[in-house]
C-alpha positions in Angstrom: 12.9 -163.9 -24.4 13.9 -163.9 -20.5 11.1 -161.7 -19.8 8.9 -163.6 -21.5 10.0 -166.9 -19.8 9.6 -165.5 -16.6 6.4 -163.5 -17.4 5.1 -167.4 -18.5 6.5 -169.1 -15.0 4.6 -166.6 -13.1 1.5 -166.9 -14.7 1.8 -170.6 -15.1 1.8 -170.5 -10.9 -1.1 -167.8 -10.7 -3.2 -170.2 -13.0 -2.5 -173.4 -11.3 -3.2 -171.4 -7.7 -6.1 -170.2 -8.9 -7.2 -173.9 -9.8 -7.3 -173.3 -13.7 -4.8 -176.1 -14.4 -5.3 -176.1 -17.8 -4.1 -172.4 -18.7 -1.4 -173.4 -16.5 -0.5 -176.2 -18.7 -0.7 -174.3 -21.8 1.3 -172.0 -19.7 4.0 -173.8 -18.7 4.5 -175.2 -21.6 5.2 -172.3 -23.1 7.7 -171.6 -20.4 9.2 -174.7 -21.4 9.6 -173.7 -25.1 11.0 -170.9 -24.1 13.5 -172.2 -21.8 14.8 -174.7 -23.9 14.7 -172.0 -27.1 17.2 -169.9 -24.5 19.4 -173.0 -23.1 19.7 -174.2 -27.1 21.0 -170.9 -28.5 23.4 -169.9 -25.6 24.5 -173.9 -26.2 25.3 -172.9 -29.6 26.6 -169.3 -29.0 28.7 -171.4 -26.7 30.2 -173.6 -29.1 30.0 -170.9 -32.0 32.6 -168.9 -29.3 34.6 -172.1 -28.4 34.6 -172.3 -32.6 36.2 -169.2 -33.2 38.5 -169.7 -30.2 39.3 -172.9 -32.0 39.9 -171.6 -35.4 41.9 -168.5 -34.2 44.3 -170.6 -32.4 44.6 -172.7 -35.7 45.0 -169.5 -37.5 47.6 -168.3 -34.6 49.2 -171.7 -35.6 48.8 -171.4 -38.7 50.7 -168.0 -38.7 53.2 -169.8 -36.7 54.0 -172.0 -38.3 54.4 -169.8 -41.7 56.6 -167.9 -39.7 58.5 -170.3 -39.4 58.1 -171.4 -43.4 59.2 -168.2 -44.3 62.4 -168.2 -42.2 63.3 -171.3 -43.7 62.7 -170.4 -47.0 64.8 -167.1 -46.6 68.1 -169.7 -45.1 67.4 -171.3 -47.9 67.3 -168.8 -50.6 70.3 -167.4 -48.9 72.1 -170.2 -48.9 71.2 -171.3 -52.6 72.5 -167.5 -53.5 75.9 -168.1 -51.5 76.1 -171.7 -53.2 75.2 -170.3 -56.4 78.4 -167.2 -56.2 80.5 -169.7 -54.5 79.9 -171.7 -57.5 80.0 -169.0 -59.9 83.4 -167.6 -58.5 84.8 -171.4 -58.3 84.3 -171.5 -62.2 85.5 -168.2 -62.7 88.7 -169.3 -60.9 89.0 -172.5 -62.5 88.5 -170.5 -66.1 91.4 -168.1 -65.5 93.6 -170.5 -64.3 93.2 -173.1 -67.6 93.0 -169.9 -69.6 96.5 -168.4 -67.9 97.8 -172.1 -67.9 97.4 -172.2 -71.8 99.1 -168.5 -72.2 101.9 -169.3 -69.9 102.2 -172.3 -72.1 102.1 -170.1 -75.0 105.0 -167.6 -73.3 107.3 -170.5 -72.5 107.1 -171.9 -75.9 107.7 -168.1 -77.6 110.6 -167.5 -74.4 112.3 -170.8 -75.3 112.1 -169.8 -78.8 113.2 -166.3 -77.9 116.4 -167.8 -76.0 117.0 -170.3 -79.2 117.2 -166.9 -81.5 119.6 -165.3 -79.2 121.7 -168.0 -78.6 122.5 -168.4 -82.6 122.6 -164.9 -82.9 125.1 -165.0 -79.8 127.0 -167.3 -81.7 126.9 -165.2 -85.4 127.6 -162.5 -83.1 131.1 -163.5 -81.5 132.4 -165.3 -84.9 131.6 -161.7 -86.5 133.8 -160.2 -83.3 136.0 -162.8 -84.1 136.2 -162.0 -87.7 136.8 -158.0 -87.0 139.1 -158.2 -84.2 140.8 -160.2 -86.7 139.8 -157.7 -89.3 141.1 -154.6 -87.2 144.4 -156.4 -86.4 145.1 -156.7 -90.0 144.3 -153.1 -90.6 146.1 -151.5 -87.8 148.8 -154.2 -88.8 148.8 -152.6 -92.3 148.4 -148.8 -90.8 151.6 -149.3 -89.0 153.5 -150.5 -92.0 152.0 -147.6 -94.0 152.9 -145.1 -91.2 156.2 -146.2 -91.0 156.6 -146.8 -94.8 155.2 -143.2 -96.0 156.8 -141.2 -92.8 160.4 -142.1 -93.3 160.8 -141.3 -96.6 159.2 -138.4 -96.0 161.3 -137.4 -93.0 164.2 -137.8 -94.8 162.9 -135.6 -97.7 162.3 -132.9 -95.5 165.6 -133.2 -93.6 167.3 -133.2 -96.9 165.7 -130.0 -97.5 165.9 -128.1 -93.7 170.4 -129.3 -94.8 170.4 -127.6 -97.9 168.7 -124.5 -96.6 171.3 -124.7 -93.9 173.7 -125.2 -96.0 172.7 -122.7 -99.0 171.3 -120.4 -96.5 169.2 -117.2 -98.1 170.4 -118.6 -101.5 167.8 -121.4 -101.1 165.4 -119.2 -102.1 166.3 -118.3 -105.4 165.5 -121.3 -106.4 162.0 -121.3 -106.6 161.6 -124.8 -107.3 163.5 -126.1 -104.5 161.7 -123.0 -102.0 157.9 -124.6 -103.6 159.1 -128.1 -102.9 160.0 -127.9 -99.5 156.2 -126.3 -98.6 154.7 -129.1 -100.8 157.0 -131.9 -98.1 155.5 -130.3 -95.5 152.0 -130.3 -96.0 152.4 -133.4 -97.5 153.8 -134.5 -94.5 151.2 -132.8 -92.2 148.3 -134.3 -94.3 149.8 -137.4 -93.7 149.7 -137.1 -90.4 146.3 -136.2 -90.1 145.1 -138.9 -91.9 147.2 -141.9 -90.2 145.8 -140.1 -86.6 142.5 -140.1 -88.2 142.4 -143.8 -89.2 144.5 -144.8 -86.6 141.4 -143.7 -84.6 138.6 -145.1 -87.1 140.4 -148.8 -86.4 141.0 -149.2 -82.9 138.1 -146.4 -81.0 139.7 -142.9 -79.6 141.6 -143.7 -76.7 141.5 -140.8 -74.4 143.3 -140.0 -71.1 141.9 -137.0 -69.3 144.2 -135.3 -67.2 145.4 -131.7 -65.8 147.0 -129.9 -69.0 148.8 -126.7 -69.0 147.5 -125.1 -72.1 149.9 -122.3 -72.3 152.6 -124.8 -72.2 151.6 -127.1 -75.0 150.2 -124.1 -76.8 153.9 -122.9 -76.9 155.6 -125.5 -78.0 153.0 -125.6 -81.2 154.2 -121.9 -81.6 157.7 -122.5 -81.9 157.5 -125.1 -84.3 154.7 -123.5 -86.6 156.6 -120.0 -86.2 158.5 -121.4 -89.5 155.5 -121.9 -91.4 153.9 -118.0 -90.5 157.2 -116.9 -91.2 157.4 -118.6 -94.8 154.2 -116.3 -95.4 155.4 -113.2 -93.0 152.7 -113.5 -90.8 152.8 -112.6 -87.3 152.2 -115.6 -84.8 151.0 -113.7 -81.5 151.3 -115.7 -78.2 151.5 -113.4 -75.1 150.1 -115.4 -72.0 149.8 -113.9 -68.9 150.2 -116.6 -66.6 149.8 -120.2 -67.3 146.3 -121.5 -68.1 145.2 -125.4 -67.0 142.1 -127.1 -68.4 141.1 -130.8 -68.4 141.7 -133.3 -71.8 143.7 -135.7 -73.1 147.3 -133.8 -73.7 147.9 -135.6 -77.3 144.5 -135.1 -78.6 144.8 -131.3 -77.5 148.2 -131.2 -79.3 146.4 -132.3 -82.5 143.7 -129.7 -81.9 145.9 -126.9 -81.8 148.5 -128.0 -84.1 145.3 -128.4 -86.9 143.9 -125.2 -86.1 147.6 -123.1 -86.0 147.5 -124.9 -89.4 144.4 -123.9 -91.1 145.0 -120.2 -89.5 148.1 -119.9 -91.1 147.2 -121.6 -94.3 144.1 -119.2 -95.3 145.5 -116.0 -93.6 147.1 -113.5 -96.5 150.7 -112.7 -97.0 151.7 -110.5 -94.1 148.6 -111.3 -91.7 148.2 -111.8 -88.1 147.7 -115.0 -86.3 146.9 -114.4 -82.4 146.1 -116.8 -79.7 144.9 -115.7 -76.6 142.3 -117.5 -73.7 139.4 -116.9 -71.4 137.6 -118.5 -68.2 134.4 -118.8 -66.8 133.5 -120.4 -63.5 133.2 -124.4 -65.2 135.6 -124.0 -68.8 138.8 -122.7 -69.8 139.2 -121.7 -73.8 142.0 -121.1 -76.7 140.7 -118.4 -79.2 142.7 -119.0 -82.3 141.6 -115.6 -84.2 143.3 -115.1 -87.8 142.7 -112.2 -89.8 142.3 -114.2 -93.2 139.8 -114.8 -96.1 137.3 -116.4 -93.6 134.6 -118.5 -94.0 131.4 -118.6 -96.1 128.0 -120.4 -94.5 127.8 -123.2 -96.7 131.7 -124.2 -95.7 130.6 -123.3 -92.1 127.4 -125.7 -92.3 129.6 -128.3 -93.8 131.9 -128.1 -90.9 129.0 -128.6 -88.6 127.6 -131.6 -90.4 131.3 -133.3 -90.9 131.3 -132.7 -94.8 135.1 -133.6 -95.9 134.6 -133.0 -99.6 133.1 -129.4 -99.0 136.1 -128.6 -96.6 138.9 -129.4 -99.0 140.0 -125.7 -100.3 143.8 -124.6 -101.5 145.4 -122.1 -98.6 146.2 -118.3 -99.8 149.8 -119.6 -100.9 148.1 -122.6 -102.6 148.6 -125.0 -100.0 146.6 -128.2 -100.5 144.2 -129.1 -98.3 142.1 -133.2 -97.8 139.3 -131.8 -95.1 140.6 -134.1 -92.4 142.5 -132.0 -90.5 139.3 -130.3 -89.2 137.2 -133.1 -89.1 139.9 -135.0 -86.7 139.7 -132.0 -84.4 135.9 -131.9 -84.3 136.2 -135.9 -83.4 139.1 -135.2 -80.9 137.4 -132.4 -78.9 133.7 -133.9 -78.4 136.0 -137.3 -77.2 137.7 -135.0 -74.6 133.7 -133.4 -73.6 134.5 -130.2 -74.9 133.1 -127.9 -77.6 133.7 -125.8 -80.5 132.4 -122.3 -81.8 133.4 -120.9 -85.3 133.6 -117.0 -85.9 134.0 -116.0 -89.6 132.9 -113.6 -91.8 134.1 -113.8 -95.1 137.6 -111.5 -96.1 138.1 -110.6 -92.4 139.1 -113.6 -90.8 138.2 -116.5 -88.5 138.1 -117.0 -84.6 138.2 -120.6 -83.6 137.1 -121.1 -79.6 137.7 -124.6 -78.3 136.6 -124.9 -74.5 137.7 -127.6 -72.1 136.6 -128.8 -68.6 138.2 -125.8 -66.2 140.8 -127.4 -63.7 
């Protein structure tokens, strides 16, 4: 279209040169039309570009400005999602501490409950102390009148008895009634004994006093007085220490132990038997092997012994003597008071070997 305007200018000059001023007309005016064809479409490419220029910086503004929307809307969210677990954590907190309020409340009602129980059963519990101390002072009152009641007269019997054999001499045993009677005193007497220790000790707990005890010595003096006894039946009594032996226990309880064992051994060992007592040591114990060479033991009287069975335990000696039972359950009680121990040997028509073992000194 430039060519063509100019190619129309020219020849719009050459006409009217030439004189022909009415092709130059026509001419020109065609040049004309073209001209203002080109000013009126780079016009509008003009304002088309100014347009887009126009509309992309709306558009940049546009973007801009969603930008900044978006940005907003993301604080927002945000903070509507910390509000919202602020909020959610605030009720949670508020729930747990109405709902421990309420089971505190519960627990203090049940505790003051709790403490009102065990203050009346505090209370039912000292008059019932009240009531046995009471109760235990009676019968340790009565135990003492009974101990001193049934021993006398029984100490008397058997010093009448130890006179006339004093007196009569070897002529005291000819008469076998007065020779039976004086074994019957005696075990009467020891059977006494035995129980009033063993009640004694059901009524007011097993005192015990551990000290240093020279087993030998105590041991011997046990000897001398049951040497009367073996002798009655001609058995040998055998007590040969080598040097004096110490273990740890309370020296009374120990007498009992040994003076109930001597007993038994003696009682169920035959006419003419053995009784020996001897000891042995390890590095932590110290222990008195009473071995007899009598009728022995069967299991079921052993198991009885073990499970504290009285009625099982009571069995006549070889000469008949009578027997309640206690005697070996007291020394059971006495030695586990003192921390020691027990082990039975038997075997049935060759004898028995008792081992009691103390704390070594």
């Amino acid at each position: 279209m430039w060519d063509k305007q100019r190619a129309y200018g020219v020849l719009a000059e050459a006409y009217a040169e030439s004189g022909d001023f009415e092709n130059a007309f026509e001419t020109h005016k065609k040049y004309k039309q073209l001209s203002d064809s080109i000013l009126s479409e780079a016009k509008e490419k003009e304002i088309n570009l100014l347009m887009v220029k126009y509309h992309e910086a709306e558009n940049q503004k546009l973007a801009q400005e969603n930008k900044v929307q978006e940005k907003e809307l993301r604080v927002t969210f945000l903070a509507s999602i910390i509000f919202a677990v602020v909020l959610v954590f605030t009720l949670a907190v508020a729930y747990l501490l109405s709902r421990n309020s309420k089971i505190k409340s519960r627990l203090n009602v049940k505790l003051t409950q709790q403490n009102e129980d065990i203050a009346r059963k505090k209370e039912q519990i000292e008059k019932q102390n009240e009531r046995l101390e009471a109760l235990n002072s009676t019968n340790s009152l009565i135990l003492s009148i009974i101990s001193h009641d049934m021993r006398s007269p029984i100490a008397s019997m058997q010093s009448t008895i130890e006179l006339m054999k004093g007196k009569f001499g070897t002529a005291f045993k000819d008469f076998a009634l007065f020779d039976e009677l004086g074994k019957r005193v005696d075990n009467v007497a020891n059977m006494l004994n035995n129980l009033l220790t063993w009640a004694g000790a059901q009524f007011s707990g097993i005192q015990v006093t551990i000290e240093d005890v020279n087993a030998t010595a105590v041991v011997q003096d046990l000897v001398a007085v049951y040497g009367f006894q073996a002798g009655e039946k001609n058995i040998s009594l055998v007590h040969q220490p080598q040097a004096d032996i110490f273990l740890r226990a309370d020296v009374s309880q120990l007498k009992i132990i040994v003076q109930n064992l001597l007993s038994n051994a003696i009682k169920f060992t035959r006419e003419g038997g053995e009784v020996r007592i001897d000891y042995s040591q390890n590095s932590s114990t110290t222990s008195i092997h009473i071995v007899d060479n009598g009728v022995g033991m069967t299991k079921e009287k052993l198991s009885a012994i073990q499970n504290k069975v009285s009625k099982r335990l009571t069995e006549p000696g070889t000469s008949n003597e009578p027997g309640t039972g206690l005697g070996i359950l007291l020394v059971k009680q006495f030695i586990e008071s003192n921390e020691g121990s027990m082990e039975i040997k038997s075997e049935v028509g060759r004898g028995t070997e008792f081992i009691i073992s103390f704390k070594k000194v």
